[in-house]
Structures are given as C-alpha cells and as structure tokens.
C-alpha positions as CSV (number, residue, x, y, z in Angstrom):
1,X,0.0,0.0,0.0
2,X,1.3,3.2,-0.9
3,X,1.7,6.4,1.8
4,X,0.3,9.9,0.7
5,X,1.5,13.0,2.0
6,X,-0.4,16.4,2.4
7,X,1.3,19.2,0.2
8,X,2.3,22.2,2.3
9,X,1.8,25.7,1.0
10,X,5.4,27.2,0.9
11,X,4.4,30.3,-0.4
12,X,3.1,33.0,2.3
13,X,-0.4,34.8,1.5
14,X,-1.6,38.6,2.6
15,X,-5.3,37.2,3.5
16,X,-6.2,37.3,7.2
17,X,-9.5,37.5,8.6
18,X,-12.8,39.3,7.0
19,X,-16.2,39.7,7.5
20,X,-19.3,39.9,5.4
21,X,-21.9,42.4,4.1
22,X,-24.9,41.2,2.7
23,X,-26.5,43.8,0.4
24,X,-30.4,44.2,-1.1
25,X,-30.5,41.9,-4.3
26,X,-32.9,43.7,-7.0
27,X,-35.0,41.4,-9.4
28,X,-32.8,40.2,-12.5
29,X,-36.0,41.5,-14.8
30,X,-36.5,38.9,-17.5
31,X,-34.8,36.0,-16.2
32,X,-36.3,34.9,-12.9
33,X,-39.4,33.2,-14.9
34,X,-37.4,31.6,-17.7
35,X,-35.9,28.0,-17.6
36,X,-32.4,27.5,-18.1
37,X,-33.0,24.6,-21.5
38,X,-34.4,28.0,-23.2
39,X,-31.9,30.3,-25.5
40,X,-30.8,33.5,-23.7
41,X,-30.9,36.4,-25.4
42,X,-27.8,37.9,-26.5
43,X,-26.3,40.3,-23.9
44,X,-26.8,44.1,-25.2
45,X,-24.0,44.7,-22.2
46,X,-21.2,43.6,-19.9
47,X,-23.7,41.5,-16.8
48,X,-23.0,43.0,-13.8
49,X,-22.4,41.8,-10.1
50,X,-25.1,40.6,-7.6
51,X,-23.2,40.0,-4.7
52,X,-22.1,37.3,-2.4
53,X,-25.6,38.0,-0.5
54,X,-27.1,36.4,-3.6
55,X,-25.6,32.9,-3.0
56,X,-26.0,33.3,0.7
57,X,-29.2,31.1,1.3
58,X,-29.3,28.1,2.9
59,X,-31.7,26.5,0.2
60,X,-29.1,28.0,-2.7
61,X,-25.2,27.3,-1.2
62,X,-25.2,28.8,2.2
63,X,-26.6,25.1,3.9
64,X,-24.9,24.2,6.9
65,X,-24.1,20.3,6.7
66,X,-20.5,19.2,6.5
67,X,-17.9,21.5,5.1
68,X,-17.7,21.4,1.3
69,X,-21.0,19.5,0.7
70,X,-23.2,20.0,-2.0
71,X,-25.1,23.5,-1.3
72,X,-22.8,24.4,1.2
73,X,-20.3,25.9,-1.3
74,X,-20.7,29.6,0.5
75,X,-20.5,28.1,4.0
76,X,-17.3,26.7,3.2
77,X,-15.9,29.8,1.2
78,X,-17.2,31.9,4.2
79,X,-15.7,30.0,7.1
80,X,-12.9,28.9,5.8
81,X,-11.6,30.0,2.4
82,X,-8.9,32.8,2.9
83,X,-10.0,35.0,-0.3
84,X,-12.7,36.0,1.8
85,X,-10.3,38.1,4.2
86,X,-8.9,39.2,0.9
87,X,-10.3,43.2,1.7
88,X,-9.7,43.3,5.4
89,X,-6.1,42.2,5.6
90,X,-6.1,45.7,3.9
91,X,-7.0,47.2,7.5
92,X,-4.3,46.2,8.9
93,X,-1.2,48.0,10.7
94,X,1.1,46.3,8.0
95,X,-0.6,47.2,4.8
96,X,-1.0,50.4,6.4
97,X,3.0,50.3,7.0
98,X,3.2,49.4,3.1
99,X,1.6,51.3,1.4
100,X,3.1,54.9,3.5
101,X,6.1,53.1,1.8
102,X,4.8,52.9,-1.2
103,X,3.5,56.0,-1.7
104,X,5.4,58.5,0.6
105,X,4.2,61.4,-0.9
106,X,0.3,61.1,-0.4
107,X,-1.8,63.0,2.1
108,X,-4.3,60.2,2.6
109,X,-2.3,56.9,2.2
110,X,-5.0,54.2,3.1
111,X,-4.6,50.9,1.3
112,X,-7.8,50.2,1.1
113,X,-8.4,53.2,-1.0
114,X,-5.5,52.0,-3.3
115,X,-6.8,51.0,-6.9
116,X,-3.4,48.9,-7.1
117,X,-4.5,47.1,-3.8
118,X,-8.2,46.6,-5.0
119,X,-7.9,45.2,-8.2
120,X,-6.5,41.5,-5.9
121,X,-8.0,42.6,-2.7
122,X,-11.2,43.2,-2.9
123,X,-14.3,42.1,-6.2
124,X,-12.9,44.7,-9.2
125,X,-14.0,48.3,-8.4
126,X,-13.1,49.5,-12.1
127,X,-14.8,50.7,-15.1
128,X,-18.2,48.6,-16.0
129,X,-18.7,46.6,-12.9
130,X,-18.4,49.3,-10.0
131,X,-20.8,49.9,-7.6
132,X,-23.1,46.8,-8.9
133,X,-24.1,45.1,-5.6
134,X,-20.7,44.1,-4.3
135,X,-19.1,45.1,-1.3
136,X,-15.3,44.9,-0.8
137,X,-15.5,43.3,2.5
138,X,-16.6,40.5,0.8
139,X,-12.9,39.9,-0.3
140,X,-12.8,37.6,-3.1
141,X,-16.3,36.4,-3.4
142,X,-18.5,34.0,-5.4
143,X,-18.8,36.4,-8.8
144,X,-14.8,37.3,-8.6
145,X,-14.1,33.5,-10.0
146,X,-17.3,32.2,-11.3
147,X,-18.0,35.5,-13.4
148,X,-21.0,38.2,-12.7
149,X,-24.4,36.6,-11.5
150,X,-26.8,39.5,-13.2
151,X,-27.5,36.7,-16.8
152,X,-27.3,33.4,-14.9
153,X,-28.4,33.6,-11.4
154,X,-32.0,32.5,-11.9
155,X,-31.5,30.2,-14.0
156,X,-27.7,28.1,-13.2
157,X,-30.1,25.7,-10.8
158,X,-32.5,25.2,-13.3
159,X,-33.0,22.2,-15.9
160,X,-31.3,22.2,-18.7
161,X,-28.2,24.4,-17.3
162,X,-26.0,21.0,-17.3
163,X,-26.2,20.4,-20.5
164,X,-25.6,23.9,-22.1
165,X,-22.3,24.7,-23.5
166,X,-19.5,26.2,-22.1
167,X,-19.3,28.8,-24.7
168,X,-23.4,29.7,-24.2
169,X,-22.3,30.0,-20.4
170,X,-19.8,31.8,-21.0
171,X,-21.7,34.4,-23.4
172,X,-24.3,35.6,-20.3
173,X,-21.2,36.1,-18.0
174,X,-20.1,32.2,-16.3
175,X,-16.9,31.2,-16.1
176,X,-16.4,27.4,-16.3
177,X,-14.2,26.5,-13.5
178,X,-14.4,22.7,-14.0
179,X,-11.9,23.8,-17.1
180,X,-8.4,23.4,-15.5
181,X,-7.3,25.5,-17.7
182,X,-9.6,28.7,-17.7
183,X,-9.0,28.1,-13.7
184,X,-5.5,28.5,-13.4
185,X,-5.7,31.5,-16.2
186,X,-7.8,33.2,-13.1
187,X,-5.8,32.6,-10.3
188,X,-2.7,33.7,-12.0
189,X,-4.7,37.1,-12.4
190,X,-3.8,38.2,-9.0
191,X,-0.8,35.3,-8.1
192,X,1.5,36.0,-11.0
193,X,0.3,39.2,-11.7
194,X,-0.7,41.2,-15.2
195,X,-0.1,44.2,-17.1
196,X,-0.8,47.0,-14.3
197,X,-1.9,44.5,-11.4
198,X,1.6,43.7,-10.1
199,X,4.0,43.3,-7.3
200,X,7.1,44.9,-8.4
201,X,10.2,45.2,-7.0
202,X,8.9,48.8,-5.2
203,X,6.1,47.3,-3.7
204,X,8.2,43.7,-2.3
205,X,10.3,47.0,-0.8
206,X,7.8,48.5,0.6
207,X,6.7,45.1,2.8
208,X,4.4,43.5,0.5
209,X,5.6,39.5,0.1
210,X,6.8,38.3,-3.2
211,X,4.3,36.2,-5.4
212,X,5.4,32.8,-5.9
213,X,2.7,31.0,-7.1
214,X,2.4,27.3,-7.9
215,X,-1.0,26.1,-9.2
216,X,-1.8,22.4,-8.0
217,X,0.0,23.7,-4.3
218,X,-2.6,26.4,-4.1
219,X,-5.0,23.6,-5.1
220,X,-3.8,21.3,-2.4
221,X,-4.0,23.8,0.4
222,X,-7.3,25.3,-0.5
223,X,-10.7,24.3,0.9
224,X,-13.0,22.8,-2.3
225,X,-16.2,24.1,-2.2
226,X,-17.1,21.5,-5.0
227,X,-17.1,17.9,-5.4
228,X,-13.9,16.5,-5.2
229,X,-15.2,12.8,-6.3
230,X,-16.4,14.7,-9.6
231,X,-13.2,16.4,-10.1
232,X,-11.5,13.3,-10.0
233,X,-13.8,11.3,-12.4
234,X,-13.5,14.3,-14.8
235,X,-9.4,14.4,-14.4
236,X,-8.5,10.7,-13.2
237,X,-4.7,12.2,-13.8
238,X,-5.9,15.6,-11.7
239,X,-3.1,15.9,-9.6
240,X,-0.6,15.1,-12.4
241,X,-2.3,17.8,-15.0
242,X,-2.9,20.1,-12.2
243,X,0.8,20.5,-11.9
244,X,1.5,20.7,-15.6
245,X,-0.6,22.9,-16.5
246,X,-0.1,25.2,-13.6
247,X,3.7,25.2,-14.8
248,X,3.0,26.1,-18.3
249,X,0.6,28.6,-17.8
250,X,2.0,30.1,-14.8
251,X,5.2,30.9,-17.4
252,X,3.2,31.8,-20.0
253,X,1.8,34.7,-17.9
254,X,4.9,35.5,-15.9
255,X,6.8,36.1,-19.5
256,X,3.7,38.3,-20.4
257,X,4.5,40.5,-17.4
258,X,8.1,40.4,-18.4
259,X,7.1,41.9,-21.8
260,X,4.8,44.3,-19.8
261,X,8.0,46.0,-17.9
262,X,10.3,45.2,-20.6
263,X,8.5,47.3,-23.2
264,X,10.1,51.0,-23.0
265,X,6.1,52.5,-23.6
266,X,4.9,51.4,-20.3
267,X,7.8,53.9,-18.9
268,X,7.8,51.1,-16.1
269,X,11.5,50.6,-14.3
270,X,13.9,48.4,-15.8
271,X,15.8,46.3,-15.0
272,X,12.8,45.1,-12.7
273,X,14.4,44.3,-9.9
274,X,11.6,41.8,-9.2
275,X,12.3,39.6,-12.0
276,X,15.5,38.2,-10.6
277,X,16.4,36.0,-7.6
278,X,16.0,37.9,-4.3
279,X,18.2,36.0,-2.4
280,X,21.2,36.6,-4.8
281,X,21.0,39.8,-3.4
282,X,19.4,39.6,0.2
283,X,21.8,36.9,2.3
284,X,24.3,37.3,4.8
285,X,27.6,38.3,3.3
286,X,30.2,35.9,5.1
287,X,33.9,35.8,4.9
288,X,33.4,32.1,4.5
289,X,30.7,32.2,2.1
290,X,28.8,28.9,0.6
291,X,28.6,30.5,-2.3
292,X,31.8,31.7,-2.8
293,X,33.3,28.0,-2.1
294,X,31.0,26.5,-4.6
295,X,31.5,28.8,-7.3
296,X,29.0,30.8,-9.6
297,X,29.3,28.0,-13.1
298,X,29.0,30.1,-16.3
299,X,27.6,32.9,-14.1
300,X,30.0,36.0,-13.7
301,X,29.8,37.0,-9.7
302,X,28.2,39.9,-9.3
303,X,26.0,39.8,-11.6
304,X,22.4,38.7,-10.9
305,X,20.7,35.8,-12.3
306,X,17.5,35.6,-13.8
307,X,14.9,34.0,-11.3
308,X,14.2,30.6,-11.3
309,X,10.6,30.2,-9.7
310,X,8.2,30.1,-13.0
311,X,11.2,29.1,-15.5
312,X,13.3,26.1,-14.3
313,X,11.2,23.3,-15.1
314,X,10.3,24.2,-18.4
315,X,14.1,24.8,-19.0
316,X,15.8,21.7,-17.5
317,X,13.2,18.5,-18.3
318,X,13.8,17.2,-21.1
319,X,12.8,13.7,-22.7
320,X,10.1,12.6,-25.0
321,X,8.1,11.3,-22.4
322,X,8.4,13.9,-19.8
323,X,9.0,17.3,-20.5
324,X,7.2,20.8,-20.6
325,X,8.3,22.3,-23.8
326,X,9.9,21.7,-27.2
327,X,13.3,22.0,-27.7
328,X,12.9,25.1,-29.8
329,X,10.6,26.9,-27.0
330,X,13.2,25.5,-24.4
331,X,16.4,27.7,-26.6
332,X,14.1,30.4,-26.7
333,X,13.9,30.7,-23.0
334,X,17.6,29.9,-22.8
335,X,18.3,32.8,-24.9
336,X,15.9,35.2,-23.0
337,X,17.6,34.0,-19.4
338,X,21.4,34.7,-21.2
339,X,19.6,38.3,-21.7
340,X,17.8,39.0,-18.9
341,X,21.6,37.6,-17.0
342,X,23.4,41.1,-18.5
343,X,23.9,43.5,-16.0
344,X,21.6,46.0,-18.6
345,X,19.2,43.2,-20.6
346,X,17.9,45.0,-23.6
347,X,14.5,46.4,-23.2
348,X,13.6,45.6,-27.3
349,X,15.5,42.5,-27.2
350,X,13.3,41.2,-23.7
351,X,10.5,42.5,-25.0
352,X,10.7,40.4,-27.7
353,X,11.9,37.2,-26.9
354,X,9.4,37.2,-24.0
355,X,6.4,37.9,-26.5
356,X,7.3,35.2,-28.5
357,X,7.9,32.6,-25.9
358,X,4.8,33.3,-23.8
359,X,2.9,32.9,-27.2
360,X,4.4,29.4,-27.5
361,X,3.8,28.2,-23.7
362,X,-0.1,29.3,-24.9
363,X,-0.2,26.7,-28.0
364,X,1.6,24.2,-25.3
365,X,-1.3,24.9,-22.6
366,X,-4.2,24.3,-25.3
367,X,-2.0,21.0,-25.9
368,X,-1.8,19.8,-22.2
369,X,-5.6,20.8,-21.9
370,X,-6.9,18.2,-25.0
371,X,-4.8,15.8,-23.8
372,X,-6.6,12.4,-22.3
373,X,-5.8,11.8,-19.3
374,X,-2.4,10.5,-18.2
375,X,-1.7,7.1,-16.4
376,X,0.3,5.4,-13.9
377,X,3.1,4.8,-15.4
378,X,3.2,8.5,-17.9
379,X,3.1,10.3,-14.5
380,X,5.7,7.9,-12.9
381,X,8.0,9.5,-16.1
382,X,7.4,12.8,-15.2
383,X,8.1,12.0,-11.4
384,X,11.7,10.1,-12.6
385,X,12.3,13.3,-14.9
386,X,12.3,15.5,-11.9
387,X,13.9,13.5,-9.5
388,X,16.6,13.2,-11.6
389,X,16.9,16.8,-11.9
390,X,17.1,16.6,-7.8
391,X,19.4,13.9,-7.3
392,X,21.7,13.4,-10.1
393,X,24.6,16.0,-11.4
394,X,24.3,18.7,-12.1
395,X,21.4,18.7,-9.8
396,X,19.7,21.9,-11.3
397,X,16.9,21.6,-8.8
398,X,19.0,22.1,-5.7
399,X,20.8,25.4,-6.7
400,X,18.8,27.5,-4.8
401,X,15.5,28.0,-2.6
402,X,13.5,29.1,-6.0
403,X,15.1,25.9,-7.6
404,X,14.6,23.3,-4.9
405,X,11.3,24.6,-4.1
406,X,9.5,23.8,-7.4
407,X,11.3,20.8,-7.3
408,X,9.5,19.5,-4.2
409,X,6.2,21.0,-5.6
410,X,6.4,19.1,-8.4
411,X,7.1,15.9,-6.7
412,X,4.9,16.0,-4.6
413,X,2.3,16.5,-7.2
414,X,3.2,13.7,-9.2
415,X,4.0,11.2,-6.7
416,X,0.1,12.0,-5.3
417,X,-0.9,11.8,-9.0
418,X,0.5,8.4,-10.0
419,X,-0.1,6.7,-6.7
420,X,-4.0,7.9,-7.7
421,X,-3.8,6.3,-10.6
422,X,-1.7,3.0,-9.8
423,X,-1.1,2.6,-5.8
424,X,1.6,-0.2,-6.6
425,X,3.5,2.8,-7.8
426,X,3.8,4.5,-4.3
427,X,6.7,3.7,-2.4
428,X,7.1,4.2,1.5
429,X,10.6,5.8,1.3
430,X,9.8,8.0,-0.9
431,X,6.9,9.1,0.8
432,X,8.8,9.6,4.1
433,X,11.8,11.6,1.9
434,X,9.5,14.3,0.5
435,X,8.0,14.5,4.0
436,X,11.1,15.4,5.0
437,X,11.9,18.0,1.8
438,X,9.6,20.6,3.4
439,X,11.9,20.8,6.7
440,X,14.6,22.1,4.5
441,X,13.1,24.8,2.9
442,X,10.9,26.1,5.6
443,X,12.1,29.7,6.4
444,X,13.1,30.8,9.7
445,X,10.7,31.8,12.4
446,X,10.3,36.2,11.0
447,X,12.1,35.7,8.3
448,X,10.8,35.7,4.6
449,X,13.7,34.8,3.2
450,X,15.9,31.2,3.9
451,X,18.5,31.9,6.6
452,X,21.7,29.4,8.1
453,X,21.3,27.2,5.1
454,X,22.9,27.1,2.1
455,X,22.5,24.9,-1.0
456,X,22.6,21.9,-2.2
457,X,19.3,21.2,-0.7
458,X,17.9,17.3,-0.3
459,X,21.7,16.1,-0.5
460,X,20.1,12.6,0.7
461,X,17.5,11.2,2.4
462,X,18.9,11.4,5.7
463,X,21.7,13.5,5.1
464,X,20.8,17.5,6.2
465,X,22.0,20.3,4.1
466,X,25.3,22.1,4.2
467,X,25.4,24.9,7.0
C-alpha cells in the first residue's frame, strides 16, 4: 500500500481574517421566470455583479451540513476559504505600513483606498462593474471566480443548465471553473500578476511578500467548495495535469508581465528588480561564504541571475516522455535568461523574446488541456524526470530555494498523482523523503527569506543540508 502525504503551502499569502456584508439583491427582470433549456438572449451589455448575499441562502449554497457538501459551497468559502479576508487584511497595521512606503508622498495613504490594492483585494472596483451590488468586505467572493451573477443567477439551478455549453455560459457572463485551464488562467490574475496589477520590485520594498505562485500547491491547500469525487472522475490524472498545467501557464503569464515591464512605452522601471532572484541579493555576506566555495558556473559574480521560480522546469526537463516544452521553446527561453543575465538586458530585445515565448507556452497549454488523461506509469516518467533533476549531477533543482522549491512541488504532485492512478507505484521511502523536503526549505521563524542554510538542498535522504 502506498503512503500519501499532504502538500504544504510554501508560499506565504496577505489574506487574514474578513467579514461579510450582505446587500439588497434587486429582481434580474427577465430571467427569474425563464428556464435554463431556453436560448438567452444575446447580452446588449457587460452583466454586472449581484453580490455574495445572492448565493448566501441556505436552500441555494449557504446550507450548513459538513464542510464542502453539496449547497454548502458559500458556508465553506465563508468559514474557511482565505479569499474572503482578501479586503480586510487591507486594514491592517502592515498594509498600512506598506503602502506609506509605497506612496510617501500622499496625504491620505489608506490601502484600502488603493486602486493597485483593490484590483487583488477586494471584487474589481473598475470601469463597467463598479458599484453593482458588491461590497469589498466580501474579499474575493463567489462572482470574482465564477464571473457576474446579473444573466445566470436565476436560472444556473435550473433544468437544462447542465447540458448547455461552455461557450453559451460563458456568453451571459459564467466562467467554467471545471476547465483546469480557464481556472489556473484566473488565479494567475492576481498570483502572477498582469499588465498594471503587479507586485514589483517597489512594492516587495515596501513590505508587501513576493508572489510565488504554484497552481496544483494552491489547489492542495485550499478548501473545495465543489465535489472532489467529480473532479476526480473528470481528471482521473488531476493531480498530475494540475501541476502541468499550472507550470506552463503560470510561465506563459509570468513572461507576459516580463514583456509588460520590458516594453520601453509602459515607462515602467527596468531592470525590474523583481524579475531576478532575491536572495542573490538579500543573504548574509560571510567571509566564509557557501557560495563563494562553490562557485557561480558560467555565471559571472556579481551579476544577478534571472529568477528561477516560474522558468526552471520548463528549462531543465527534457525527454520525449516527460518534459514541458519543445526544444525550440526551451532555446528560446535559454536565450531570454542569457539576456535578462546582462547586467543592462535589452529592453527591445526582452520585449521580444518574452512575447514570442509566452505565445508558444499558450499553443503548449491548449496542448496539455486536449490531452486524455495520463496514467500510472506516464506520471511515474514525469516523477523520474524530476527526481533526476534533484538527485543526479548537475542537480539543477538544488541550486537554490527558487530551484529546490519547485522541485518539491512538483514531486509531490506527481508522486500524489501516479499513486491515484496505480497505488503499486507509491513507495514508503519515498513518501517519508518528501516529508522530510519541506523541513529544509521552511524559512526561519520572522524571516521571509531562507537563513543558516545554504545549497545543495535534499543532498540525501537522511543527510541535512550544508550549513
């Protein structure tokens, strides 16, 4: 029998405790007596928000048996899904801290106020969709991920919804979340970032944490407020494309930023200071340096690498059976990190090559999403292609925290997927070796940053890293 493992959230999070306002819901004129088998009629506008009150009812999805059970969907979300203290961690004493950092020179610096804060913080406060029945106490709420209510809320519990279309759902306004795709397109909104809704270098300055975000571990570590047993029968392999998916489209959109800052008309800062490994720069400096003794490779010291966090994987697997991109996307990325490695990378030149690659890691993601569903033994090559990349020389995945942290990520995802698919697979050592991974990379009790440990990480399984 194999042993599982729960995946722990390395990443840290700026969602604390919230509260609720419910708000009036008006009649959705023209919908409330029509049945959901019956054609819409085309939307003459963008539908707006009815509010998190509007899913709030204990015969709709506010019930109150066991946690994550069929109509208890707000319940959970409510008691114990951190996107709803998305707004209020904006009260605090150390957004306040942040953002008189970040903007020193305004007379009423209140986060909560901040567009730049609201956009991840709070259910978007911009342009068509302000002011429609939301509140921004309700943090991230129901409409923020499953799309505005004001087309389908009378009629999504209705006969005939189930069999309707993605594409006709989507027209009046719902998102289709049971798409693994389309969800991890949404969560890298706020997680990775886009165009003008960032965490820059400034901001990480200024106290805000870094975003480091990894799909299928945000999956592990977050309550479902849907049926898992579904989930699974939809994507036997869920664990396995969770994690491959996540990867490729977490790059695609990280590389979209980087064109973002890179391009010279967004008069953004550049370098982006952001865009590289922190803790090339923020360590102790020691006379008897770890880093020093093990040398820099084909790096010049001094100069300051490219990060690793949303790039190494895609860069370093290789093999038919078990890798993330092609060989011609993989030089293209190899060719961006040699510019983005000069101590002035080329705005045009970044610009450019990120463009292109980011439109390539969008053709892969379509790919990964048609694909049928792996088995045992395809995720147990995707497994030994990473391990490899822990354990055997050069052992890119142990270079640094960035490095080993994805490493562990991944493993963990794909021993959990292949041991779903074919328990013989699972092996008890193994399971008690990436418990252990964790321990390694854990930072420091007020620290946000690794401290008194030094790569190689996960030297062996009982071996502990060099101090």
């Amino acid at each position: 029998m194999s042993q599982r493992f729960s995946t722990p959230l390395l990443v840290a999070a700026l969602l604390v405790a919230g509260s609720w306002i419910a708000l009036p819901l008006p009649p959705v004129a023209g919908l409330a007596q029509q049945d959901a088998g019956e054609k819409l009629p085309p939307p003459t506008r963008a539908p707006s928000f009815r509010g998190t009150g509007s899913c709030a009812s204990a015969a709709c999805h506010g019930g109150t048996d066991a946690i994550g059970a069929k109509r208890c969907e707000y319940t959970t979300w409510m008691t114990k899904d951190k996107h709803v203290r998305a707004y209020e961690v904006l009260l605090t004493e150390r957004s306040k801290i942040i953002e008189r950092n970040y903007r020193p020179d305004s007379k009423d610096p209140r986060p909560e106020k901040d567009m730049l804060c609201l956009r991840c913080h709070a259910m978007n406060p911009e342009g068509a969709l302000a002011g429609q029945y939301i509140a921004y106490a309700d943090g991230i709420g129901c409409e923020r991920c499953h799309g505005p209510a004001e087309q389908w809320l009378a009629v999504h519990y209705r006969q005939g919804w189930s069999s309707k279309s993605d594409k006709d759902k989507e027209a009046i306004g719902f998102r289709p979340l049971k798409d693994l795709g389309v969800r991890a397109k949404l969560c890298i909104e706020c997680h990775v970032g886009v165009g003008n809704t960032q965490v820059d270098h400034d901001l990480i300055a200024a106290g805000h944490p870094r975003l480091n975000f990894e799909f299928a571990a945000y999956q592990a570590v977050m309550p479902p407020h849907w049926s898992v047993r579904e989930e699974r029968e939809r994507y036997p392999d869920f664990h396995a494309r969770s994690w491959a998916l996540g990867q490729v489209a977490s790059a695609q959109a990280a590389l979209e930023l980087l064109a973002f800052r890179a391009d010279a008309g967004n008069k953004a800062p550049w370098p982006e200071f952001s865009e590289y490994d922190c803790f090339a720069c923020h360590h102790d400096l020691k006379a008897d340096s770890g880093r020093v003794k093990r040398g820099y490779g084909v790096r010049v010291p001094g100069t300051i690498p490219w990060a690793d966090w949303y790039y190494v994987l895609a860069r370093n697997l290789r093999g038919a059976d078990a890798q993330l991109v092609d060989d011609n996307l993989r030089d293209s990325l190899e060719a961006l990190k040699k510019e983005m490695d000069r101590p002035l990378p080329n705005r045009d030149k970044v610009t450019d090559l990120a463009r292109k690659a980011a439109a390539a890691l969008g053709t892969r993601q379509a790919t990964f999403n048609r694909q049928q569903p792996w088995g045992g033994r395809d995720v147990h090559n995707w497994f030994a292609g990473v391990e490899a990349l822990v354990d055997k020389p050069p052992r890119e995945l142990t270079r640094n925290w960035d490095s080993a942290s994805q490493g562990f990520l991944a493993l963990a995802a794909l021993y959990n997927g292949m041991t779903d698919l074919d328990p013989k697979l699972g092996n008890a050592d193994t399971a008690k070796r990436l418990q252990r991974m964790p321990v390694e990379l854990r930072f420091p009790h007020g620290f946000d940053s690794p401290r008194g440990t030094q790569p190689p990480y996960f030297v062996s399984p009982s071996k502990t890293p060099e101090k």
